[in-house]
C-alpha positions in Angstrom: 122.6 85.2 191.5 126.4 86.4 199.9 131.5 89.5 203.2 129.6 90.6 206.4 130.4 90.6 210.3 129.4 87.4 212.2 128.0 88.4 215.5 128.5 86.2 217.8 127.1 85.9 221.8 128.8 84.3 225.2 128.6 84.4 228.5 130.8 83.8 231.6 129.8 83.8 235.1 132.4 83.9 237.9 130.0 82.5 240.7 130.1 78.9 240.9 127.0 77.0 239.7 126.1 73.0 240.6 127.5 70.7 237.9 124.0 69.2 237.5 122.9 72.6 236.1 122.2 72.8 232.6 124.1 75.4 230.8 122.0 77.7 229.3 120.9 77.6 225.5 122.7 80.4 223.2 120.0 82.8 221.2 122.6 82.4 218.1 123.1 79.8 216.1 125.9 79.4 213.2 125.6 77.1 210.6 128.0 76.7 207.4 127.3 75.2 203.7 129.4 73.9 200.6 127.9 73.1 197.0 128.6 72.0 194.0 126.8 72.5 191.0 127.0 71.5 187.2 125.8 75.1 186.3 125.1 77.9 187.9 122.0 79.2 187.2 120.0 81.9 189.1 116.9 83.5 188.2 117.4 81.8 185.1 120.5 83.1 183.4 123.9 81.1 184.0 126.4 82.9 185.5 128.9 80.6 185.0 128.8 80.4 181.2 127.7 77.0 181.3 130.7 75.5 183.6 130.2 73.8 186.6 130.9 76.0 190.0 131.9 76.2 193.6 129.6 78.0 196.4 129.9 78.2 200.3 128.2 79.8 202.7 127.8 81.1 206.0 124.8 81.9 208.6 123.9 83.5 211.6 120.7 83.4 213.4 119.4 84.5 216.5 116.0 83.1 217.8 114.4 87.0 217.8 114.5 86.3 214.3 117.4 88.0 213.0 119.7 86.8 210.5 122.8 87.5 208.7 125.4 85.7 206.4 127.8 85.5 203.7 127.9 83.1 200.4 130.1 83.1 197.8 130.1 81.3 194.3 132.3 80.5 191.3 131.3 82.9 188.1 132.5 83.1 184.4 134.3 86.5 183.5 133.1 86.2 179.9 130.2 88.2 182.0 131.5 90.1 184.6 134.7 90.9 183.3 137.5 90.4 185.4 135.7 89.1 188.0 135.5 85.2 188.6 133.5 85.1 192.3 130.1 86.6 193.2 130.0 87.5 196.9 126.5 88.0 198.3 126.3 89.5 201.8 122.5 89.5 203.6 120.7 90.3 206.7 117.3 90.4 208.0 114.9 89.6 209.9 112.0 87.0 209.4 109.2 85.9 212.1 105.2 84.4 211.5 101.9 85.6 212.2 100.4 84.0 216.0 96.8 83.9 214.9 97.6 81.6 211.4 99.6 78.9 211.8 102.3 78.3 209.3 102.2 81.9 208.0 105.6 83.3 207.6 107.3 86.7 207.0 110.7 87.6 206.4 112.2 91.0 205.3 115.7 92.2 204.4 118.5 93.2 202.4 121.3 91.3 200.1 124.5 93.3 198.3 125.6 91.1 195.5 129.5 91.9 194.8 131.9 91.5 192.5 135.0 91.5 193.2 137.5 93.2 190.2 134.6 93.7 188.2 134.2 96.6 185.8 132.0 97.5 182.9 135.2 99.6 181.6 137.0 96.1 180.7 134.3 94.9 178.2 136.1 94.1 175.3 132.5 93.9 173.4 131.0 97.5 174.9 131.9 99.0 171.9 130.3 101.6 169.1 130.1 100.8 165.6 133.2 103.8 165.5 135.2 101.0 167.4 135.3 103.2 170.3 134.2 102.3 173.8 130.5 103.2 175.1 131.1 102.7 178.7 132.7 104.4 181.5 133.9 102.9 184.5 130.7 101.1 186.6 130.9 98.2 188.6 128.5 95.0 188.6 127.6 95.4 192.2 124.1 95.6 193.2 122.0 96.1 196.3 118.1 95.1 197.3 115.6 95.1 199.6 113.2 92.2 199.8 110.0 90.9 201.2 108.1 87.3 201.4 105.4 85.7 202.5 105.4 82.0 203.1 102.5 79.5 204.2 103.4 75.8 204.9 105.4 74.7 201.9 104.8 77.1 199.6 106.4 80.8 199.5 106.3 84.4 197.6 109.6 86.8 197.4 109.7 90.1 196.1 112.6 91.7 195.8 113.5 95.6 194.3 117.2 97.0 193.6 118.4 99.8 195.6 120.8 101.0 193.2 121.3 100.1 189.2 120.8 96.9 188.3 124.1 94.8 187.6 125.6 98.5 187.1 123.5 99.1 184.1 122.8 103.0 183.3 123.5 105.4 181.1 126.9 105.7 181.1 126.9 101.7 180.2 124.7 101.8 177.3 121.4 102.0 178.8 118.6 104.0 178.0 118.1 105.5 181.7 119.4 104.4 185.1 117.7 100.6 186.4 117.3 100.9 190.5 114.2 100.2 191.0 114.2 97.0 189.1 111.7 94.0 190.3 112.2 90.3 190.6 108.9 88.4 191.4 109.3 85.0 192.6 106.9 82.1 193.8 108.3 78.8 195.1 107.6 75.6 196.1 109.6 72.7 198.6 106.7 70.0 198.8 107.5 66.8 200.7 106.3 63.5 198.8 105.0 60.7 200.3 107.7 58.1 198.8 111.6 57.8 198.5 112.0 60.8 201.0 112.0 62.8 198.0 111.1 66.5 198.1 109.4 68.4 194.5 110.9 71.5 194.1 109.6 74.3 191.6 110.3 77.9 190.8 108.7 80.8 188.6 110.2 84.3 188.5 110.3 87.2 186.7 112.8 89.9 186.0 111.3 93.2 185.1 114.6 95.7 184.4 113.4 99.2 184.6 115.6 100.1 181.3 116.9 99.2 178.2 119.6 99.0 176.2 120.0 101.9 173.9 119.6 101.2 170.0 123.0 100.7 168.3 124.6 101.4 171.7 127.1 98.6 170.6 127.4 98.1 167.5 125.6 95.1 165.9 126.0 93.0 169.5 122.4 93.7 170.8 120.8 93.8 167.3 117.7 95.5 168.3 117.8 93.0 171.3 117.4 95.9 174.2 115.0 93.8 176.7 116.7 91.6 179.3 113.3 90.9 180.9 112.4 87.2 180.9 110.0 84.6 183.3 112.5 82.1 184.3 111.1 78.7 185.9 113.1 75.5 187.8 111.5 72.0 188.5 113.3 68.8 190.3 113.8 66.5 192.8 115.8 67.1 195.7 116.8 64.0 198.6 118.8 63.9 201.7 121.7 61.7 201.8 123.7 59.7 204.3 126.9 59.3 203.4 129.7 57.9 205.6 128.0 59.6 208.0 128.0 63.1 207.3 124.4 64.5 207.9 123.0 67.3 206.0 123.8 66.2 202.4 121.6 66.9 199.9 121.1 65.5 196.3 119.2 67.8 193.8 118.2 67.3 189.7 116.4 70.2 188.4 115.7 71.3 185.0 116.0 74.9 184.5 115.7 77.8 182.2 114.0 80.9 181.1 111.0 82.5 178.4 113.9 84.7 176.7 113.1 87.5 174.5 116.9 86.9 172.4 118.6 89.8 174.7 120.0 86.8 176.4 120.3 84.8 173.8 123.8 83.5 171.5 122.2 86.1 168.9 121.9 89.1 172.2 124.0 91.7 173.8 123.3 89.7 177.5 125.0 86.3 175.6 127.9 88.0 174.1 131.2 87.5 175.9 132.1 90.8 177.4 136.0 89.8 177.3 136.0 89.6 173.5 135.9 87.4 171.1 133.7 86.0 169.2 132.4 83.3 172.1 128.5 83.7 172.6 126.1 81.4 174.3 122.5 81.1 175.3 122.3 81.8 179.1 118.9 81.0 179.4 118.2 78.1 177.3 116.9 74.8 179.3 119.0 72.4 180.5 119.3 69.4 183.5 121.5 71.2 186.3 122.8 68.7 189.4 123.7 69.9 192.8 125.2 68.5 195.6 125.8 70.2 199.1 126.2 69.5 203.1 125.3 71.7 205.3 127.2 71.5 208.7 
């Protein structure tokens, strides 16, 4: 699994300048996106339980290399309770190395949010006594991140500032999870036919706890690692398309080397607003997108 301030720059002059004149080039730039996808998958666990979902987004960059923006997607509240959109705000800064060409940096820090979202509504958070384990805790999480990047091919690492997806002690965990790592390499190479470009993905979630044994009942079954290697392959081309630029046509197939915690058997596949509903949210499966950027 982007609100934030958009900064924006202008200029006015009240001398007179010749109408030949050029006007002057703005350091920021603003651009705007709109997806849809037949399921929303990020580092390899659906969020929306399998459904298809709507995400937009919006960026700000300036040409010192600063960046900030705002993106927001459909989610399933069988996960975060209450909640049905993720908001993820971001900022950063990214530049490249003058002595080796198409070496890249970037560096910066994404909140993911939300909204109505409380570990206190899981209807499934409870002990074998049939009394609730969890306190009040929302899913909101915050992280730093770093990457490399050379050409077409790119490295991301990425460490929560504060507990993971609101996971801790008071939610059924064995300790508190900031500090958690996601590794990441990934790949956009261009092939030489169709104007087709390969994408692939390999990631891994390390949480830095787990859940505690019996914590709910007979939902995590021993289950208590949510860790897993998740991995995406496809095909992505541009479209044209009653010419709108910037349309984009992916097919990947995703999914994720589960240990069960995520599993239809797991505590992480469980619905959290009751029921007996579970699913596998990291089993593989074809996912489609379609976006414009504008």
């Amino acid at each position: 699994m982007r609100t934030s301030i958009v900064l924006t720059l202008a200029a006015v002059t009240a001398t007179a300048v010749p109408a030949a004149q050029a006007e002057e080039k703005s350091a920021w730039s603003l651009s705007r996106n709109l997806s849809f996808v037949s399921d929303y998958y990020a580092r390899g666990i659906s969020q929306s339980w399998h459904k298809p979902a709507v995400q937009a987004g919006l960026d700000v960059t300036h040409d010192s290399g600063f960046y900030a923006g705002l993106w927001g997607s459909s989610i399933s509240p069988q996960t975060y309770v209450d909640s049905t959109t993720e908001i993820d705000i971001y900022a950063g800064y990214n530049g490249s190395f003058s002595n080796i060409e198409k070496l890249g940096w970037s560096a910066g820090l994404t909140g993911y949010l939300y909204p109505g979202g409380n570990w206190d509504k899981c209807k499934a958070c409870t002990r074998s006594d049939g009394v609730s384990a969890v306190s009040s805790q929302r899913f909101d999480t915050y992280e730093a991140n770093a990457a490399l990047s050379y050409d077409w091919i790119s490295a991301k690492a990425s460490v929560t500032l504060t507990d993971w997806f609101g996971a801790n002690r008071s939610t059924g965990f064995d300790s508190g999870t900031n500090g958690t790592t996601y590794l990441e390499v990934n790949a956009s190479y261009p092939l030489p036919f169709y104007d087709l470009m390969l994408i692939a993905h390999v990631g891994r979630l390390n949480v830095a706890g787990r859940v505690t044994p019996g914590a709910y009942g007979t939902y995590n079954a021993g289950r208590g690692d949510p860790d897993n290697t998740d991995y995406k392959i496809g095909l992505s081309k541009k479209l044209a398309f009653a010419n709108i630029e910037g349309m984009n046509l992916g097919i990947y197939y995703v999914g994720a080397d589960d240990t069960g915690y995520w599993s239809s058997r797991g505590f992480g596949g469980s619905s959290f607003n009751g029921g007996s509903t579970s699913k596998d949210l990291t089993d593989n499966r074809w996912v489609i997108t379609l976006s414009s950027a504008f």
